[in-house]
Structure formats: structure tokens, C-alpha cells
N, C-alpha and C positions, 0 to 999 in steps of 0.2 A: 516300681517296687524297690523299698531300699531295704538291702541286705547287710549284716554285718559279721565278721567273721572275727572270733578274738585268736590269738597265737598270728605268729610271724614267719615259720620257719621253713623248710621243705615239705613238711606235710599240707600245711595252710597255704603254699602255695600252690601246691598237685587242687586241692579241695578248690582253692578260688578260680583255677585252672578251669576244670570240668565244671562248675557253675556259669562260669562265663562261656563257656560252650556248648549250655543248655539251650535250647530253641525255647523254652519257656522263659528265659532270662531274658534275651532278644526280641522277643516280641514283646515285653513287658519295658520296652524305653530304661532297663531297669542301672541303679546303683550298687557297688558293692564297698562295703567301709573294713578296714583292718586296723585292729591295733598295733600300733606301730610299723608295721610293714617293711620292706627292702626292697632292692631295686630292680625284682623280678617281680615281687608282687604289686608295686605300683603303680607296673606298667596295664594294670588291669585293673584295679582297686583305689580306693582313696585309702591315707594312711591318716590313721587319728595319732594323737598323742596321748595314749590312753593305757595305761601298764597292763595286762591280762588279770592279774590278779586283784585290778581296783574296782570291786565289783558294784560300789557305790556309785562311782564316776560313770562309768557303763552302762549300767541302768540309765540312769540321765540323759548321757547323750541318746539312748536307746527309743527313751520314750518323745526326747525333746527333737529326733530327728523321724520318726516314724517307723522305726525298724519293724519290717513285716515278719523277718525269721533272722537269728539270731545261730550259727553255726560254732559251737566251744572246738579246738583245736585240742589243746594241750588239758593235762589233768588238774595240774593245780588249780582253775577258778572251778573245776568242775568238784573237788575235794572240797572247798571254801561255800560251796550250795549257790552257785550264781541261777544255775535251769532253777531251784526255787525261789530265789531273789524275780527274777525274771515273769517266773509262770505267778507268782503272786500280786506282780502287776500288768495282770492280762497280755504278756509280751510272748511269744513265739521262741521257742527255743529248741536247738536240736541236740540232745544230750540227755546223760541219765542225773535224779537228784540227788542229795550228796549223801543220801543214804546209800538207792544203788550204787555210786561211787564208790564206796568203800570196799567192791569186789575189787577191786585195782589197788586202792588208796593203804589197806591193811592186810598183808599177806596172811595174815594168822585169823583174820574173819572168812579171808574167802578160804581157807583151808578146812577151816570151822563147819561151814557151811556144805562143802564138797561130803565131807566126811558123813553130815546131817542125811544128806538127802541123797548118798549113796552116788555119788558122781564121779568118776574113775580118776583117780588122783595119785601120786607115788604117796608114798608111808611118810610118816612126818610128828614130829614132835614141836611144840612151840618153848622157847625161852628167852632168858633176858638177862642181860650184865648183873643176876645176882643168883643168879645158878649155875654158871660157865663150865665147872667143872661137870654138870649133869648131861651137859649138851655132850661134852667130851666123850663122856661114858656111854651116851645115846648113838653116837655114831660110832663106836668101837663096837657095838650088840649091831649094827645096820651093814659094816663092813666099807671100806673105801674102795672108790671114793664117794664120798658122800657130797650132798649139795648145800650152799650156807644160803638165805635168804634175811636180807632185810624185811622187816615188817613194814616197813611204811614207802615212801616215794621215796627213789633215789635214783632219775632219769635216767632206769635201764640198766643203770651199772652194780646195784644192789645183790647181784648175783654169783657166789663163786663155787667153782669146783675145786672141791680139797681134798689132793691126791694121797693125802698121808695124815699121820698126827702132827707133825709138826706146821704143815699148811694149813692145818683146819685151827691152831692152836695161833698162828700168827695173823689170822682171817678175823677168829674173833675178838683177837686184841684191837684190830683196826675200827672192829665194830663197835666193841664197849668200854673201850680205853680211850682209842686215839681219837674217836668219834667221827669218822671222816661222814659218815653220812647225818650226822646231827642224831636226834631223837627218833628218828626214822631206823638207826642200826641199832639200835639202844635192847631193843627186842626183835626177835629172830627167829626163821625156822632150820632146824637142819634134819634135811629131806632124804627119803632113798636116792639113789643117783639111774635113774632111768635109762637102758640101751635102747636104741632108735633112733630114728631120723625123724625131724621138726618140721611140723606145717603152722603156718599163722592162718583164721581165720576169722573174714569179717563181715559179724550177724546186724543184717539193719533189722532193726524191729520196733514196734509201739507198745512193746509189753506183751499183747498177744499173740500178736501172727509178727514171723519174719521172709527174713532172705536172706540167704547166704552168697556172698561176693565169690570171685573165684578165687582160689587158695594161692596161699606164694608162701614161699622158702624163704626167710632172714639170714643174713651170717654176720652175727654179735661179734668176735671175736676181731681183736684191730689187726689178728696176723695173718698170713696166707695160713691154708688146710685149719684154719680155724686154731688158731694157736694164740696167745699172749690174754691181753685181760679185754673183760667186756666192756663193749660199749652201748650208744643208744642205736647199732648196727649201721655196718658198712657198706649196704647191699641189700637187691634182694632178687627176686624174676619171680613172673606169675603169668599166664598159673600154673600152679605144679599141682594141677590136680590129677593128670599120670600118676600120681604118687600113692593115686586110693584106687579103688576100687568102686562097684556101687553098694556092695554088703559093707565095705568100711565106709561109704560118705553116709549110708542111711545107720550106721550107728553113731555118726556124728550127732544126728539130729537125737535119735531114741535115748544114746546115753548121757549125752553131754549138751547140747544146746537147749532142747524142753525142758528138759529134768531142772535143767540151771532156769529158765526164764520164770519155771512153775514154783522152784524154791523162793525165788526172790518173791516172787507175788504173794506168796504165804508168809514169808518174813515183814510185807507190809514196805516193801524196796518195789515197787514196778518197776522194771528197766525199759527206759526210751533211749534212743540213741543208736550208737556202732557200738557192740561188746566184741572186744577182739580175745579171740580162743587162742591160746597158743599149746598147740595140743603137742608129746611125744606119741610116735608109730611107733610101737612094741611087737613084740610076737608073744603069745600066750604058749602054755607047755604044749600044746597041739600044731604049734607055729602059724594059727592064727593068725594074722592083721590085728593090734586092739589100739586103739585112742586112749591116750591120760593125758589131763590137763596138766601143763607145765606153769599157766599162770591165765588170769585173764586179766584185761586192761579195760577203761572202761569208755575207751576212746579208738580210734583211728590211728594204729601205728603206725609209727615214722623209721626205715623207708618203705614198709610194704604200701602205703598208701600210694608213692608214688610209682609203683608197679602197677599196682591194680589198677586205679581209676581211670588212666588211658584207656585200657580197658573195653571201660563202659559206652554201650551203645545208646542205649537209652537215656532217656531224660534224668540226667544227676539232679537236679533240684527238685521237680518232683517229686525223685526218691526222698528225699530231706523233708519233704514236706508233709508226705505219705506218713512216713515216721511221726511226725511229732501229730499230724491231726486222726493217726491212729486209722488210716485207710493203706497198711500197706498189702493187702488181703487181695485192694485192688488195682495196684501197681504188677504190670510187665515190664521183669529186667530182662533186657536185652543186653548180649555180649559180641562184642568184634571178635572175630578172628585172629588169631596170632599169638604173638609171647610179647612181652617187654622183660629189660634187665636193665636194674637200676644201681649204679654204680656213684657210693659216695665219695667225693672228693674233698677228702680231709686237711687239716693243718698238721706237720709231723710236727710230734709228742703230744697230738691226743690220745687217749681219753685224759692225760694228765697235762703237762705243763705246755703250752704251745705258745706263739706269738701270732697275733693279726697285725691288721692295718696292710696286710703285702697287697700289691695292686695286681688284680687279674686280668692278665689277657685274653683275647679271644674272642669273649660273649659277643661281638656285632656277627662274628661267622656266621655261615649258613650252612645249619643244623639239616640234614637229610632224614628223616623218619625218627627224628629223635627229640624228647626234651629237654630241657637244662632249667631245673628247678633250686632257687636261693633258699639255704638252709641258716649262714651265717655269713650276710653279706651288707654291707654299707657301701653311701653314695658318698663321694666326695670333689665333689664338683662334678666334672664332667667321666672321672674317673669313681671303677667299682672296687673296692676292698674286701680281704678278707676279714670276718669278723664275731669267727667263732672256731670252734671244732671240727662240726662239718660244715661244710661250706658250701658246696653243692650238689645236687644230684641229678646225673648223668644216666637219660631211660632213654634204649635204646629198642625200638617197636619192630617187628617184621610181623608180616601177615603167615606165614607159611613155616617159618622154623625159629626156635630157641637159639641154635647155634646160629643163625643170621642175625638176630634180637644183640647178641653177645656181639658179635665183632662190628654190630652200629655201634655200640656204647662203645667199646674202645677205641673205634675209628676219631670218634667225636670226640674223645677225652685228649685225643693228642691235637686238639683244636684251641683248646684251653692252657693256659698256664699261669701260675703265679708260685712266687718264691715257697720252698719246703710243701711244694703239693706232696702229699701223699694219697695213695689207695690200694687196696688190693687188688688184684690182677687176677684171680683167681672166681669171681663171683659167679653165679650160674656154674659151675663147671661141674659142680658135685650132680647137681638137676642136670645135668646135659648124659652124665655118664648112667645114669639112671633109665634115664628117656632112651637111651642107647640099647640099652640093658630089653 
């Protein structure tokens, strides 16, 4: 069986991870191919030299090398319609088309949409670099802080909290003046600003029937206690499903998961693939428990993929498969015991101006209950580099406690080094005091 997986980075490495430690991959003599790859994922993978987003080229070598299933990482080829490139030349693909895509790809569809079909969502207004001042006026009737949302893809970082008028007034100058996120900030939504605590959540499904992964915690924010500006997340641990209940996990499904799979279906979008929920926990004026979507993606996000998937007991590829051949009705997930806490090891002055090339130490150690997955990492001879923002990511697994899960990942993290490492110190810690609680 030859497999191919397009993206490169910490997620695509967790994913080629658990595929290569399928027992169905195994007995199947099988191959795994990645676009471009790094020096953690090629230690399991062949690396093409193939850009994610060249969806022409991919096809090609897809067809010309026998690719049996076809796994998309990242959004962009999935926004660009590669699963229908793909599925229109009888090829195997796991992902949604770039129509359902556009739940992720256009904030102001999927808010559209929420709104359609009554799916619990904060208040929200759509606009654009030619009504700025209306936006202004919208979040001065909403009360601050309110929330600013890019409309299009802007990996994760498209999102701000603006404590005041002047924040929200110099947020959208970045948006439709300075243009930092291109044509993607150009148009915008500004949101109620939601109190709660945040769960990410990931639905595999073939459009009809799902499954829901175990839940995990993110922390966006590049500073401790979630402070300074967003990133594509520094961290995460799962599962935090302590965090619900069973009256809140079963209105996950009735409010928020069916409702969304049944609207797409009616909008003529079937969603195949991971749809990742990233809901706020609210209390309603009875102090209820309530769920509202914060955002959905139409992918497997990076780091909770690499929380999660450890994880899994059962056969990951099957999963993948279940999906896309529309039997996931009769797939059994199975889950391990335990926690993980996945801790990213950045390059300091990410999210903004940093330097690579630094050369890391460590990686030959011997990692105890733990993984070290390449997010932004190059070979250079016999030596590994940094070669991005994040760099790597540090899951640290105990069978029996979270706070064990925590102090493997930082144990392991001082195992590691390379020039201006940074990370926060702090991850899990909020989930811990909680679980405490």
C-alpha cells in the first residue's frame, strides 16, 4: 500500500506517526510519501519534492505512483480543491471539498451559515476596509472587549482581542491599511467577546455518521497565563474532557456537530474528513454549562493533533479509511489510558520576526514516555536545524495523571537545545488546576 501525505510540519508528523503504527500499515509491506518532509518525518516517510499547494504535480505523481489514500495536512491545498482534483480522478482522499472547506477557509460563510441553521455561535457582524467606521460603531453597541476576525486564512494568527477603541481602531488599520494578512484581512468579522474556557474538538466523519476524538485544551497566546499576541498555538494536553460533562458532551453532538454536518449537506458541501470545533464553555443566566463555536477548521489542528493522536488505541488508518469510504458507522475507536501535554518549542520573536538555521541539540537522547515531533526543522548534513517558528513539539504521555504527562514534557524539554529556544512553561497548568478543582 503506498500512502501519501501532503504538509510537512508537526501535525503531519503526529498523523505519519500513528499511521506508521497502524498494524494495518504493517502488515500491508506498506509505503508512506510526504511533501517535502523534515528530519523527523523522514525517518518514517519518503520525502517528495512536491510544494502542498502544487496540486497539478500531486495528482501525477499520485496517480503515476499508485497512491491508495491520500491524507491533506494543511488547509491551503484543501481551500485550492485538491480532495476534488483527486476524487475526480478516482484517487482516495481524506479531507473535505473546497466547498466544505470554506467552513475554515471564509469566516464570514461559516458565521453565515451558523447563524442559518441556528448553531450556537457569539453575535457578530461581517465588514470590510470600506465600512470601518460601521465596524467601529458595531462594537461600541456590543461593549469591549470585543473580538476582530479575519475573513479568510491567516495561519491562526487572524485573530484579535481589542480591549478598547483604540486597540480595535489600530487592529483594523493592520487589517485594511497595512494589509498584513493580504486579501484574507481585507474583510472581517467583529464578534461578541465570549467568557469561558476553550475545548478543541476532533469530528472524523464521511458526511453521515462520525466520531468524536478526545477533546484537548490549546494555548494561542506566545506569553505565559495566555498573554501577548496569537499564534498557530504553543501547546496543548488532552484529553480535557473533565472539562464537560455528559448533558454538555451530548449537546455537543445535538447542538453543534449534527446540526453543522446536516447544514452542510443541505448547502450541497458533504463534509468528509477531520472538522475541528473549537467551541467556548459558557454558563447561560441559570449558570448552565452551554457550548458556542469559537471557529471551525476544516482540518486537524496543530498542536492538538499532536496531543491527541498518541492517544489512539485503535487502528488510525483504518480510521482514515472508514472516512473517506464512508463505513465509519463501523469502525470501533478505541482510546489508551492517560493524558499527554504537548509543548512547543519555538524560535524567540515568534509569531513575528525570528531567525533559523540554529543547530539543535539533543534529538539522539533517549526520550522516556515521550515524543518529539519536527514542526520547522532542516537536515544539514549530519546536523538538524531550526527552520521555522515552531520548531518542535514536545508530548509528554503518563498512563495514570496529567500532572505526570507535564513534568515528562519538561523533563524532556531540557534534553533539547538550540540558540533563542523559547516556550512557555506554563502549559497544561490551567487543565491541571481545573482537574484539581
Amino acid at each position: 500500500m503506498n500512502l501519501l501525505v501532503i504538509g510537512n510540519g508537526g501535525r503531519e508528523h503526529a498523523i505519519i506517526h500513528q499511521i506508521y503504527n497502524s498494524a494495518s500499515f504493517k502488515t500491508e509491506n506498506s509505503k508512506i510519501y510526504c511533501t517535502i518532509g523534515n528530519p523527523g518525518i523522514n525517518k518514517l516517510a519518503i520525502p517528495i519534492e512536491i510544494k502542498p499547494t502544487d496540486i497539478k504535480s500531486l495528482l501525477e505523481f499520485a496517480l503515476s505512483n499508485r497512491i491508495e489514500l491520500t491524507i491533506v495536512g494543511p488547509e491551503i491545498p484543501l481551500s485550492l480543491g485538491i480532495v476534488d482534483e483527486f476524487e475526480k480522478n478516482g484517487l482516495k482522499i481524506f479531507g473535505p471539498s473546497q466547498k466544505a472547506a470554506e467552513i475554515e477557509t471564509s469566516k464570514v460563510f461559516s458565521k453565515d451559515l451558523m447563524n442559518k441553521y441556528g448553531i450556537p455561535t457569539a453575535k457578530s457582524e461581517n465588514f470590510d476596509y470600506s465600512n470601518v467606521d460601521s465596524a467601529i460603531k458595531y462594537a461600541e453597541e456590543l461593549g469591549y472587549p470585543v473580538v476582530v476576525k479575519a475573513d479568510g486564512l491567516a495561519a491562526g494568527k487572524g485573530v484579535v482581542i481589542a480591549e478598547n477603541p483604540r486597540m480595535l481602531k489600530n487592529t483594523l488599520s493592520d487589517f485594511t491599511e497595512k494589509n498584513i494578512f493580504g486579501e484574507s484581512g481585507r474583510s472581517f468579522l467583529i464578534e461578541e467577546f465570549l467568557k469561558g474556557y476553550e475545548l478543541s474538538v476532533f469530528v472524523i466523519t464521511d458526511g453521515d455518521d462520525y466520531l468524536i476524538l478526545p477533546s484537548s485544551q490549546d494555548h494561542k497566546k506566545i506569553g505565559e497565563n495566555d498573554t501577548g499576541k496569537n499564534t498557530g498555538g504553543m501547546g496543548a494536553y488532552a484529553p480535557a474532557d473533565f472539562l464537560t460533562d455528559d448533558k454538555l458532551y451530548s449537546s455537543f453532538k445535538t447542538l453543534i456537530i449534527e446540526p453543522t454536518l446536516n447544514a452542510l449537506r443541505k448547502e450541497n458541501r458533504k463534509y468528509k474528513g477531520c472538522l475541528y470545533a473549537g467551541l467556548m464553555i459558557s454558563e447561560d443566566s441559570k449558570g448552565e454549562k452551554v457550548p458556542f463555536v469559537i471557529e471551525f477548521n476544516c482540518r486537524f489542528g496543530d498542536p492538538e493533533t499532536q496531543a491527541v493522536l498518541p492517544l489512539i488505541k485503535s487502528d488510525f488508518l483504518e480510521l482514515l479509511f472508514a472516512s473517506v469510504n464512508g463505513k465509519i458507522s463501523g469502525y470501533k475507536l478505541e482510546i489508551k489510558q492517560g493524558y499527554s501535554c504537548c509543548v512547543v518549542l519555538s524560535s524567540k520573536g515568534y509569531p513575528e520576526n525570528y531567525e533559523t538555521g540554529k543547530i539543535i541539540k539533543g534529538l539522539d537522547d533517549n526520550f522516556q514516555n515521550c515524543f518529539i515531533f519536527h514542526s520547522g526543522t532542516k537536515s544539514d548534513g549530519d546536523k538538524v536545524l531550526t527552520n521555522g517558528g515552531r520548531v518542535l513539539s514536545v508530548v509528554g504521555i503518563n498512563e495514570n495523571s496529567l500532572k505526570e504527562a507535564i513534568n515528562t514534557s519538561y523533563e524532556n524539554i531540557k534534553k533539547i537545545d538550540f540558540e533563542n529556544k523559547y516556550y512557555r512553561k506554563d502549559i497544561a497548568l490551567k487543565g491541571l488546576r481545573l482537574l484539581i478543582k
